[in-house]
mmCIF file as gemmi writes it, N, C-alpha and C atoms, coordinates in Angstrom:
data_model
loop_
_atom_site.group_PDB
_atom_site.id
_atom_site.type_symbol
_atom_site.label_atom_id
_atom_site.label_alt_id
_atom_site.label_comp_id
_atom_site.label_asym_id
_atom_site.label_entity_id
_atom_site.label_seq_id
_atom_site.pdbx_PDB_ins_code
_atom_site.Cartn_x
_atom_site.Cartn_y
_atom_site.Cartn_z
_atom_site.occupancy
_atom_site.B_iso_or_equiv
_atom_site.pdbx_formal_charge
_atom_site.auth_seq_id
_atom_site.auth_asym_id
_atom_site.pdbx_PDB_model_num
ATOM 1 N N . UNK Axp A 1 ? 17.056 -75.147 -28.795 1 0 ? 1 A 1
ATOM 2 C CA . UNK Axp A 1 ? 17.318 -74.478 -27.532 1 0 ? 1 A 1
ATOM 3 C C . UNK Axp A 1 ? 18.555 -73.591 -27.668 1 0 ? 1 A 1
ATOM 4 N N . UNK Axp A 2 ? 18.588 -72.684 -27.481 1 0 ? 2 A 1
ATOM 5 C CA . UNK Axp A 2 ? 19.519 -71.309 -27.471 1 0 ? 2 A 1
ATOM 6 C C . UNK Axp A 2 ? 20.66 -71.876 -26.072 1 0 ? 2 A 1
ATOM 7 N N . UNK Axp A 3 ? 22.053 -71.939 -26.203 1 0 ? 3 A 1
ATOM 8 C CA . UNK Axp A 3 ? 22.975 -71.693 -25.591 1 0 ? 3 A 1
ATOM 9 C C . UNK Axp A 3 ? 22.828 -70.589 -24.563 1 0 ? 3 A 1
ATOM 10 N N . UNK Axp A 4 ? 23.168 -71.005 -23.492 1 0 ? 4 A 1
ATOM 11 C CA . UNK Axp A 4 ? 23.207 -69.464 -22.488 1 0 ? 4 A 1
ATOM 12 C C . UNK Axp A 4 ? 24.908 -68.955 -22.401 1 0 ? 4 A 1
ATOM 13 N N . UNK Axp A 5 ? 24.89 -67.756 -22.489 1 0 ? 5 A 1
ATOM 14 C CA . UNK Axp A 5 ? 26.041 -66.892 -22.214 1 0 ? 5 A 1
ATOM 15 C C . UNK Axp A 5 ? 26.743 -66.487 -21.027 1 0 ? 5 A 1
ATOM 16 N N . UNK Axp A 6 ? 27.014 -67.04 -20.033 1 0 ? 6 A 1
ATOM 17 C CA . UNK Axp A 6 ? 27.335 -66.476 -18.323 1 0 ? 6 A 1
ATOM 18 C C . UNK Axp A 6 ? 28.469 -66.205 -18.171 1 0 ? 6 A 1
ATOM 19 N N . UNK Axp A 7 ? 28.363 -64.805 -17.783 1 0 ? 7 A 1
ATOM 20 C CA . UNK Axp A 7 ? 29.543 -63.709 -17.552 1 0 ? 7 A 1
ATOM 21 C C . UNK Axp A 7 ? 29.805 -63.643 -16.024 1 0 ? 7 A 1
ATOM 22 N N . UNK Axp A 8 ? 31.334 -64.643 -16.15 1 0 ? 8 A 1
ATOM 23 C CA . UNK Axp A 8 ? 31.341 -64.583 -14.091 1 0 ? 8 A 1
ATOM 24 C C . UNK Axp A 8 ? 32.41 -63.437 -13.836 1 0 ? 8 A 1
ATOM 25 N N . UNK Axp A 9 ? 31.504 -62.715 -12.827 1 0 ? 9 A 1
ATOM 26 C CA . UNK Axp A 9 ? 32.272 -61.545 -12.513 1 0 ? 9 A 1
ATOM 27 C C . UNK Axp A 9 ? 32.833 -62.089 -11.13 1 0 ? 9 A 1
ATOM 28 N N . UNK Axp A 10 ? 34.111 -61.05 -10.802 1 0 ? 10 A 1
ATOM 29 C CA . UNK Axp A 10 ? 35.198 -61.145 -9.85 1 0 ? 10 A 1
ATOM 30 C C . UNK Axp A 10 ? 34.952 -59.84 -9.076 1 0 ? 10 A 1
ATOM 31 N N . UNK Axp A 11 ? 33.938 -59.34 -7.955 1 0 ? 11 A 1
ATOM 32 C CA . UNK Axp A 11 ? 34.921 -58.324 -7.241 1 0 ? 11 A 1
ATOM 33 C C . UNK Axp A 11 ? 35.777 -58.313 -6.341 1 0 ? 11 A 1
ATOM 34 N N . UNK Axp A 12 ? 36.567 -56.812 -6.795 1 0 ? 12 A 1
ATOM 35 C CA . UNK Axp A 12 ? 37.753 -56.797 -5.873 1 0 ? 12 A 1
ATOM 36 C C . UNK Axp A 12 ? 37.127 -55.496 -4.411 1 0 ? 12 A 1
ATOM 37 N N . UNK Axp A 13 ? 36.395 -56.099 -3.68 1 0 ? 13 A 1
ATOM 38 C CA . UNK Axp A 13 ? 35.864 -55.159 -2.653 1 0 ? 13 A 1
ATOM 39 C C . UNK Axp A 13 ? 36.094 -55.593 -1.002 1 0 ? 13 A 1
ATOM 40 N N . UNK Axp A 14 ? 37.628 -55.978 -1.131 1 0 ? 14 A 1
ATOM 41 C CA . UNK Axp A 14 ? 38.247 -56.196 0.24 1 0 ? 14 A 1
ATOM 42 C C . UNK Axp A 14 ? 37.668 -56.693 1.341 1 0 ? 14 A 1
ATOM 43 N N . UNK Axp A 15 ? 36.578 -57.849 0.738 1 0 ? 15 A 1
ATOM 44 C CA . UNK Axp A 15 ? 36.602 -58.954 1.807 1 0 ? 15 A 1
ATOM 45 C C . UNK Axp A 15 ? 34.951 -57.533 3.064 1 0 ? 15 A 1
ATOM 46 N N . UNK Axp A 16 ? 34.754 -56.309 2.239 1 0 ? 16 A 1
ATOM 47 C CA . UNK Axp A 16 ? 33.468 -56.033 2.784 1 0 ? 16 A 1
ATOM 48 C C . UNK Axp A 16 ? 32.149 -56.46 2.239 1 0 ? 16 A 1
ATOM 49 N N . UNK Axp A 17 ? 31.665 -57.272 3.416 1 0 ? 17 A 1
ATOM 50 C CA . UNK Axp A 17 ? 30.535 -57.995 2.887 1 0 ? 17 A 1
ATOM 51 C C . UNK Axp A 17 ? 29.163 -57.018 2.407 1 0 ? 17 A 1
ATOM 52 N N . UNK Axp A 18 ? 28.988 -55.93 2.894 1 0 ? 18 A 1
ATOM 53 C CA . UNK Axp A 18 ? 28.276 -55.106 2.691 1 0 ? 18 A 1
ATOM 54 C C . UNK Axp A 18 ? 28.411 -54.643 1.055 1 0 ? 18 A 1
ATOM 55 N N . UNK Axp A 19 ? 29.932 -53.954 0.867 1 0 ? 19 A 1
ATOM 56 C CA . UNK Axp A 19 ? 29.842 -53.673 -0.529 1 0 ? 19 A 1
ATOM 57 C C . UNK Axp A 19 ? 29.569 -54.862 -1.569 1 0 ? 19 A 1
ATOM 58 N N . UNK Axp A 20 ? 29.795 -56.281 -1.061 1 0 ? 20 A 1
ATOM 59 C CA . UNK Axp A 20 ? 29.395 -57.078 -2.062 1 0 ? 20 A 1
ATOM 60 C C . UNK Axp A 20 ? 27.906 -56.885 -2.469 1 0 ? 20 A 1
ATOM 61 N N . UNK Axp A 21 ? 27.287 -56.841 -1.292 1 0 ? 21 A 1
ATOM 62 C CA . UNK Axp A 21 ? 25.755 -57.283 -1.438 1 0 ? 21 A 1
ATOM 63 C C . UNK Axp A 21 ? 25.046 -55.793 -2.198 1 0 ? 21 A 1
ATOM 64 N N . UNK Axp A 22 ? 25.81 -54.757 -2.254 1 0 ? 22 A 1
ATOM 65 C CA . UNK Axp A 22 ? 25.573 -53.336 -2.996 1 0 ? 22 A 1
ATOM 66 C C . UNK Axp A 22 ? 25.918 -53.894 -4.325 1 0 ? 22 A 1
ATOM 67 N N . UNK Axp A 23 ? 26.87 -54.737 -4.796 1 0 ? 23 A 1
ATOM 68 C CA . UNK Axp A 23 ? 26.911 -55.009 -5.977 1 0 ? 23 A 1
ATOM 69 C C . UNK Axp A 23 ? 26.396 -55.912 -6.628 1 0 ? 23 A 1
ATOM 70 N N . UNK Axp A 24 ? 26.044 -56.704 -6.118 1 0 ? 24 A 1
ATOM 71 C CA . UNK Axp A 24 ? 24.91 -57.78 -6.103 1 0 ? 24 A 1
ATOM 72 C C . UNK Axp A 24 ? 23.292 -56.981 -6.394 1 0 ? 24 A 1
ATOM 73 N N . UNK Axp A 25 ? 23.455 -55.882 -6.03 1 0 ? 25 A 1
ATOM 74 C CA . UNK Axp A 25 ? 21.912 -55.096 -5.812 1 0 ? 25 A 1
ATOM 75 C C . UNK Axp A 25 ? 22.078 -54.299 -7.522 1 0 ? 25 A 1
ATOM 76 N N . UNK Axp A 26 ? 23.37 -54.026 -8.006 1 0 ? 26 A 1
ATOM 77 C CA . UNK Axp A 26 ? 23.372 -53.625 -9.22 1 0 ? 26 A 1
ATOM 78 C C . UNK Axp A 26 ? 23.531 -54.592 -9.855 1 0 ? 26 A 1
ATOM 79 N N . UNK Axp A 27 ? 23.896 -55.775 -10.327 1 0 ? 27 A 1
ATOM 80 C CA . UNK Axp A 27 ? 23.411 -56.475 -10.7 1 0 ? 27 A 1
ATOM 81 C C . UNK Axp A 27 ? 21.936 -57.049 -11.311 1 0 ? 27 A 1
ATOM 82 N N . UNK Axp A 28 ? 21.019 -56.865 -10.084 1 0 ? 28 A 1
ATOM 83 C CA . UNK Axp A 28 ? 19.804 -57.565 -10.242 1 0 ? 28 A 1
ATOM 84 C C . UNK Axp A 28 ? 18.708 -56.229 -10.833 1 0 ? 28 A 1
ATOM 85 N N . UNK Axp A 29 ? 19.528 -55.174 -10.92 1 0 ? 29 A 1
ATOM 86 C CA . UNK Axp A 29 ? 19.007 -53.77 -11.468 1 0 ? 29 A 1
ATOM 87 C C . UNK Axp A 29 ? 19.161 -54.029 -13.49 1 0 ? 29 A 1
ATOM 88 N N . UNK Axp A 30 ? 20.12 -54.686 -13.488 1 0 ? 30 A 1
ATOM 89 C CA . UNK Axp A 30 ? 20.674 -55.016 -14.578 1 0 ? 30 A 1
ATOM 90 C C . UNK Axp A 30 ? 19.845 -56.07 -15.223 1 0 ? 30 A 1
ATOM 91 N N . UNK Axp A 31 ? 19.613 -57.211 -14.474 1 0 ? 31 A 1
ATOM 92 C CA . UNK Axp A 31 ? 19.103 -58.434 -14.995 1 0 ? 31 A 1
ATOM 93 C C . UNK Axp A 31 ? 18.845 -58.719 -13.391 1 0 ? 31 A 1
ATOM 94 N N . UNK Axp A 32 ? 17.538 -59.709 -13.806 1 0 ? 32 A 1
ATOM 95 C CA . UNK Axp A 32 ? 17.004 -60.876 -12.788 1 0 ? 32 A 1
ATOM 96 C C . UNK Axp A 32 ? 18.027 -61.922 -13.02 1 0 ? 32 A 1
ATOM 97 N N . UNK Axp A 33 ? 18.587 -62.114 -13.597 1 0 ? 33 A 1
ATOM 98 C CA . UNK Axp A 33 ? 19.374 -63.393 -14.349 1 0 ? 33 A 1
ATOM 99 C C . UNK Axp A 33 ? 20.627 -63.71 -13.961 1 0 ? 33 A 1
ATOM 100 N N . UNK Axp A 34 ? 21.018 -63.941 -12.462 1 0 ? 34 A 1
ATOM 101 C CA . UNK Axp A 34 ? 22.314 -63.649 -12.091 1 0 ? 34 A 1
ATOM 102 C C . UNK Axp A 34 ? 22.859 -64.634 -10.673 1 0 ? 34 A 1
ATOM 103 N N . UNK Axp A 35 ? 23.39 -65.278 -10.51 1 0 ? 35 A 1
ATOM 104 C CA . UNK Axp A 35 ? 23.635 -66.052 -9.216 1 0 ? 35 A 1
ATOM 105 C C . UNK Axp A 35 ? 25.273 -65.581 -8.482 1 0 ? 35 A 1
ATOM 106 N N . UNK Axp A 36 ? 24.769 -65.307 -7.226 1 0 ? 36 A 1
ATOM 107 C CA . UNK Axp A 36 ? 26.286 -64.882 -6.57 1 0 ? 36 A 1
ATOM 108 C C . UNK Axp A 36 ? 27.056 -66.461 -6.452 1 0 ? 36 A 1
ATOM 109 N N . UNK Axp A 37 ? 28.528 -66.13 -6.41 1 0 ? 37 A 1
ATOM 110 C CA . UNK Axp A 37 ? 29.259 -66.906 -5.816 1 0 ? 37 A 1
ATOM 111 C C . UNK Axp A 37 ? 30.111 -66.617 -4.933 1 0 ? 37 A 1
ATOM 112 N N . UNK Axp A 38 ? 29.697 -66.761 -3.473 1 0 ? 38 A 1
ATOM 113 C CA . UNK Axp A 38 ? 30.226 -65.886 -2.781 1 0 ? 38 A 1
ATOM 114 C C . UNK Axp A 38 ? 31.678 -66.551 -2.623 1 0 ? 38 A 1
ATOM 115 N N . UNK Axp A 39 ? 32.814 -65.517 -2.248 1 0 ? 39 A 1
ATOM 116 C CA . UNK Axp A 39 ? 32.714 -64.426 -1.405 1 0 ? 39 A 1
ATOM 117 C C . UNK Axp A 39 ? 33.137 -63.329 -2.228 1 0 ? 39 A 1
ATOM 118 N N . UNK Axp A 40 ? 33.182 -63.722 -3.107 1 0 ? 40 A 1
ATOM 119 C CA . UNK Axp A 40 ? 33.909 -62.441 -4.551 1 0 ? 40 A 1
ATOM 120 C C . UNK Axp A 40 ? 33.539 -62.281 -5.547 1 0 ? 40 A 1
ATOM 121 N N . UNK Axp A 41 ? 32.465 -63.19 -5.741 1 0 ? 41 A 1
ATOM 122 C CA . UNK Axp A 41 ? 31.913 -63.574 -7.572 1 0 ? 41 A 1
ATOM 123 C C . UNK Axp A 41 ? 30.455 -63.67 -7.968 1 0 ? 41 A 1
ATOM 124 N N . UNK Axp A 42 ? 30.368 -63.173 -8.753 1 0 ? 42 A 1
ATOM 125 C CA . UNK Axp A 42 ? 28.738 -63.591 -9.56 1 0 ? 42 A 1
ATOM 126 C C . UNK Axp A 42 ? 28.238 -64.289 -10.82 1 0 ? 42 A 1
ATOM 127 N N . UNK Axp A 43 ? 27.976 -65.356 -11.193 1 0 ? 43 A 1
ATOM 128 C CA . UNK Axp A 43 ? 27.518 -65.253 -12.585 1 0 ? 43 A 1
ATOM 129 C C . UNK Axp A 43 ? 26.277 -64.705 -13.181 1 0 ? 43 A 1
ATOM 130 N N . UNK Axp A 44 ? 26.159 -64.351 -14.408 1 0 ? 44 A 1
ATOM 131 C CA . UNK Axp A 44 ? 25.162 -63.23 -14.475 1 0 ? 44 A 1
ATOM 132 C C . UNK Axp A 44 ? 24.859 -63.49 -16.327 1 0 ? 44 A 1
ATOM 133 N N . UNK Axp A 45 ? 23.747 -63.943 -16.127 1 0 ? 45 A 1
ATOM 134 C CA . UNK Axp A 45 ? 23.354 -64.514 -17.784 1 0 ? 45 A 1
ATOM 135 C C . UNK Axp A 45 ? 23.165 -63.149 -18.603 1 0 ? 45 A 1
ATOM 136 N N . UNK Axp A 46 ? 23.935 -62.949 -19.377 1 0 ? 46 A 1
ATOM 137 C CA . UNK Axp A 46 ? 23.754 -62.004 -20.832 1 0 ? 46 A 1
ATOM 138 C C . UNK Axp A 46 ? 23.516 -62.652 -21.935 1 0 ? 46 A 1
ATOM 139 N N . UNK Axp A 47 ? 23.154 -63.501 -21.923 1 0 ? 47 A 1
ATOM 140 C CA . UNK Axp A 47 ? 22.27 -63.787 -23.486 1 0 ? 47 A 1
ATOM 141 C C . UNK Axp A 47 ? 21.854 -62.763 -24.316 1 0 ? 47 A 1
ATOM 142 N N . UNK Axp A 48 ? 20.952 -62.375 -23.87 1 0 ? 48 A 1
ATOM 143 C CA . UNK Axp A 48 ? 20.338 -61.524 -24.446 1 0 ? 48 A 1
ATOM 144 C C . UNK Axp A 48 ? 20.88 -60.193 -24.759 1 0 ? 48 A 1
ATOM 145 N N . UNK Axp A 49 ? 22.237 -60.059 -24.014 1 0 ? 49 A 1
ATOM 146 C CA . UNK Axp A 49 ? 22.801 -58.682 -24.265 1 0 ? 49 A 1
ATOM 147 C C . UNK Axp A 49 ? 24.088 -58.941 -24.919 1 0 ? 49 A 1
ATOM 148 N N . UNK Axp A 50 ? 23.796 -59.987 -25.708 1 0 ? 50 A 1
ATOM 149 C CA . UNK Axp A 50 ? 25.459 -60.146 -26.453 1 0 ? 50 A 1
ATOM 150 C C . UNK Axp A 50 ? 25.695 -59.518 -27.656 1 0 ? 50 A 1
ATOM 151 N N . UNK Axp A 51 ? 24.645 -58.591 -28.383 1 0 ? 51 A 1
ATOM 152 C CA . UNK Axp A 51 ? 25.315 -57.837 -29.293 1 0 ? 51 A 1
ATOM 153 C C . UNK Axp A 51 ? 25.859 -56.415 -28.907 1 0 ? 51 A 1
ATOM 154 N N . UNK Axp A 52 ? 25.241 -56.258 -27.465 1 0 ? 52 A 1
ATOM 155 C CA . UNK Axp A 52 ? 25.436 -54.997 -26.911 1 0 ? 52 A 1
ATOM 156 C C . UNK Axp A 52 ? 26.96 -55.121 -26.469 1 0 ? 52 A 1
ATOM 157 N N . UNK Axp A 53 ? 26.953 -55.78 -25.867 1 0 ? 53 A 1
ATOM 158 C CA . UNK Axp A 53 ? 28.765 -56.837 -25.263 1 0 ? 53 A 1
ATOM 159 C C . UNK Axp A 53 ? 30.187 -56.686 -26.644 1 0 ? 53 A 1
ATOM 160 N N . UNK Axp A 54 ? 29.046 -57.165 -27.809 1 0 ? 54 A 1
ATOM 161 C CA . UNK Axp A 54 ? 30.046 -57.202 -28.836 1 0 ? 54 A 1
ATOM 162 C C . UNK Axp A 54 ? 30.402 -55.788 -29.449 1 0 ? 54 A 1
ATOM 163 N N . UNK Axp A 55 ? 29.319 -55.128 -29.625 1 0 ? 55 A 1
ATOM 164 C CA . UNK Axp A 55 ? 29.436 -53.362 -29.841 1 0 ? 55 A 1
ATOM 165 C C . UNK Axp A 55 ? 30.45 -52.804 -28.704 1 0 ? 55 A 1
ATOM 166 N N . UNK Axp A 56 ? 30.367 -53.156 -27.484 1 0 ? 56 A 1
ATOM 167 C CA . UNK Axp A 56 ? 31.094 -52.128 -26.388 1 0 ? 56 A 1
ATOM 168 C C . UNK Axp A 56 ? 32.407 -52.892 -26.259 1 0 ? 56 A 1
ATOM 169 N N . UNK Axp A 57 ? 32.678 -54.225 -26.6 1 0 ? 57 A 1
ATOM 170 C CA . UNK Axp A 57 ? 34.045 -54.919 -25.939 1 0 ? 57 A 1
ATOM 171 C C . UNK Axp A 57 ? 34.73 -53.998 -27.614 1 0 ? 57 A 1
ATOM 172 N N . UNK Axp A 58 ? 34.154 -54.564 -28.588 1 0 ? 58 A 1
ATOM 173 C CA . UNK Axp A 58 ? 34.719 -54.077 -29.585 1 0 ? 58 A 1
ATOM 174 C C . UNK Axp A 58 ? 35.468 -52.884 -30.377 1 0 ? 58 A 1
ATOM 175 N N . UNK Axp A 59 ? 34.387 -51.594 -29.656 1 0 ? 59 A 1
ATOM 176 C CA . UNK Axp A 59 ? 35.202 -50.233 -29.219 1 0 ? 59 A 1
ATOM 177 C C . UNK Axp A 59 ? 36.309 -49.87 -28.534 1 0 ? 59 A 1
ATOM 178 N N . UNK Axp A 60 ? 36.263 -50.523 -27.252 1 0 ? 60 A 1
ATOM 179 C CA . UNK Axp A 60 ? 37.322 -50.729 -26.374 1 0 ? 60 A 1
ATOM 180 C C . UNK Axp A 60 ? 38.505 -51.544 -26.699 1 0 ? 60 A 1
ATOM 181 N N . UNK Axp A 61 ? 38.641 -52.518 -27.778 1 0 ? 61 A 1
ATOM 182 C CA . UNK Axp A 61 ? 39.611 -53.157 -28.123 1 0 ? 61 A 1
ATOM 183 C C . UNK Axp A 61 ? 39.587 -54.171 -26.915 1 0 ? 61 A 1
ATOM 184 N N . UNK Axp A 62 ? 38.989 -54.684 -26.419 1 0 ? 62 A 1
ATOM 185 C CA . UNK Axp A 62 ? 38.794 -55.56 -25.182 1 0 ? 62 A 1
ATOM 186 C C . UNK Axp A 62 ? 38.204 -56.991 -25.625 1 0 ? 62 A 1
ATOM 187 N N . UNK Axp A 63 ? 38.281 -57.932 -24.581 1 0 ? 63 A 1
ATOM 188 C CA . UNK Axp A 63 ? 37.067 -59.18 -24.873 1 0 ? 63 A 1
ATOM 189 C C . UNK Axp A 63 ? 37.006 -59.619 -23.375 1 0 ? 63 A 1
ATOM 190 N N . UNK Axp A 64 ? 36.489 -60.209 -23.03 1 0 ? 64 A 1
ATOM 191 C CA . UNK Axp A 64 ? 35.693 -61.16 -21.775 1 0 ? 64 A 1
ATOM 192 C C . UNK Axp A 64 ? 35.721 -62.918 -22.176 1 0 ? 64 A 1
ATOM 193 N N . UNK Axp A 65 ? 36.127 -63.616 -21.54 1 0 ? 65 A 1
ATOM 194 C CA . UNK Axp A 65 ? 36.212 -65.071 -21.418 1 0 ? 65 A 1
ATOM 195 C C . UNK Axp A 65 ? 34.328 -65.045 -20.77 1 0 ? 65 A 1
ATOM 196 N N . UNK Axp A 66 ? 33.591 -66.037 -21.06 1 0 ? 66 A 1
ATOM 197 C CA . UNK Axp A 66 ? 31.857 -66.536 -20.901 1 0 ? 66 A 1
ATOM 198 C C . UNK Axp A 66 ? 32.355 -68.388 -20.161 1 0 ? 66 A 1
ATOM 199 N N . UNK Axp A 67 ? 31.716 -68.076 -19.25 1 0 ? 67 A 1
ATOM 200 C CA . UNK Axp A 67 ? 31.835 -69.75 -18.585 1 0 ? 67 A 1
ATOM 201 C C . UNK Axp A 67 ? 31.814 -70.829 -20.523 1 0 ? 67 A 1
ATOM 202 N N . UNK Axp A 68 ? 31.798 -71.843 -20.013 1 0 ? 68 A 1
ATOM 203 C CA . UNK Axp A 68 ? 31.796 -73.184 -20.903 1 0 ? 68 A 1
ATOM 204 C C . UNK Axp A 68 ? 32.561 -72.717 -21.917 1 0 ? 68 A 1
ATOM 205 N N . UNK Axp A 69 ? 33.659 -72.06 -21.883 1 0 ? 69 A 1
ATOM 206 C CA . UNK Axp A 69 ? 34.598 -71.977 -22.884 1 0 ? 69 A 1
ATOM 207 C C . UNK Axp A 69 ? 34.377 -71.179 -24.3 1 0 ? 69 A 1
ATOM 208 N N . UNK Axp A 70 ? 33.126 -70.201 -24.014 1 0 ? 70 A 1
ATOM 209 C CA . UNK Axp A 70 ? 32.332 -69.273 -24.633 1 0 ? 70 A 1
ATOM 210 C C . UNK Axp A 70 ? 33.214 -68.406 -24.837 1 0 ? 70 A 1
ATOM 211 N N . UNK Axp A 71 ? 34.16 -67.209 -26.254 1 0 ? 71 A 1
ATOM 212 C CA . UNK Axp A 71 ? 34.809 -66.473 -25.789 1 0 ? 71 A 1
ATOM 213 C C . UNK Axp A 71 ? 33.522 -65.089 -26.428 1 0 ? 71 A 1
ATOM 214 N N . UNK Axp A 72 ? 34.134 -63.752 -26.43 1 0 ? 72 A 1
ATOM 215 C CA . UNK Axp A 72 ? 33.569 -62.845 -26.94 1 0 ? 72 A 1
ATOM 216 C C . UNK Axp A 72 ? 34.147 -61.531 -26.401 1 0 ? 72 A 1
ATOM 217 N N . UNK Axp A 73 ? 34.202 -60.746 -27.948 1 0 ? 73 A 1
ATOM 218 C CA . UNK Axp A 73 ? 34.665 -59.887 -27.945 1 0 ? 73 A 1
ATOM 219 C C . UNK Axp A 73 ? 35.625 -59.503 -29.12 1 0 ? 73 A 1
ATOM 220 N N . UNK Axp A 74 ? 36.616 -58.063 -28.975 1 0 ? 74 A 1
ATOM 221 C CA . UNK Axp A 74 ? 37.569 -58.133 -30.015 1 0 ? 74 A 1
ATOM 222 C C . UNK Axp A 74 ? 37.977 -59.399 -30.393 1 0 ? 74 A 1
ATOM 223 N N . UNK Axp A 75 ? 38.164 -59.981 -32.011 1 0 ? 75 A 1
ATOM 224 C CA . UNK Axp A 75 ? 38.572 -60.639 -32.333 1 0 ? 75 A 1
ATOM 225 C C . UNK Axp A 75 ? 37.957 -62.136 -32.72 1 0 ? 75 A 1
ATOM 226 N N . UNK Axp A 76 ? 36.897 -61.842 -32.27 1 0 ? 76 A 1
ATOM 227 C CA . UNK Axp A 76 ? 36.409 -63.166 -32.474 1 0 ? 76 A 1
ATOM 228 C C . UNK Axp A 76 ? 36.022 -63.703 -33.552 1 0 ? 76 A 1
């Protein structure tokens, strides 16, 4: 069984509930694979897009923390 990858996102969209649910709508444009946590957050399974993750964090000199103590990105 393959490990899942979940990338919990944070927005910062001042407590408007509307723009959350617009980002929530890009999200699910992105992947079916995604659960809100409201009132600011989403997790959002990239499994499947983790070499794409590792190509783009890696350009950027960047990385992302993955729930269960998953890291990825520069440096890993």
């Amino acid at each position: 069984m393959t490990q899942r990858a979940i990338l919990r996102i944070h927005f910062h969209h001042g407590g408007n509930e509307d723009l959350y649910h617009q980002l929530l709508t890009v999200l699910d444009g992105i992947s079916p694979r995604w659960q809100p946590q409201p009132p600011t957050a989403a997790d959002h399974d990239v499994t499947g897009a983790l070499k794409y993750f590792d190509l783009l964090l890696g350009l950027c000199g960047c990385g992302v923390t993955l729930l269960e103590g998953a890291s990825l990105g520069a440096g890993r």
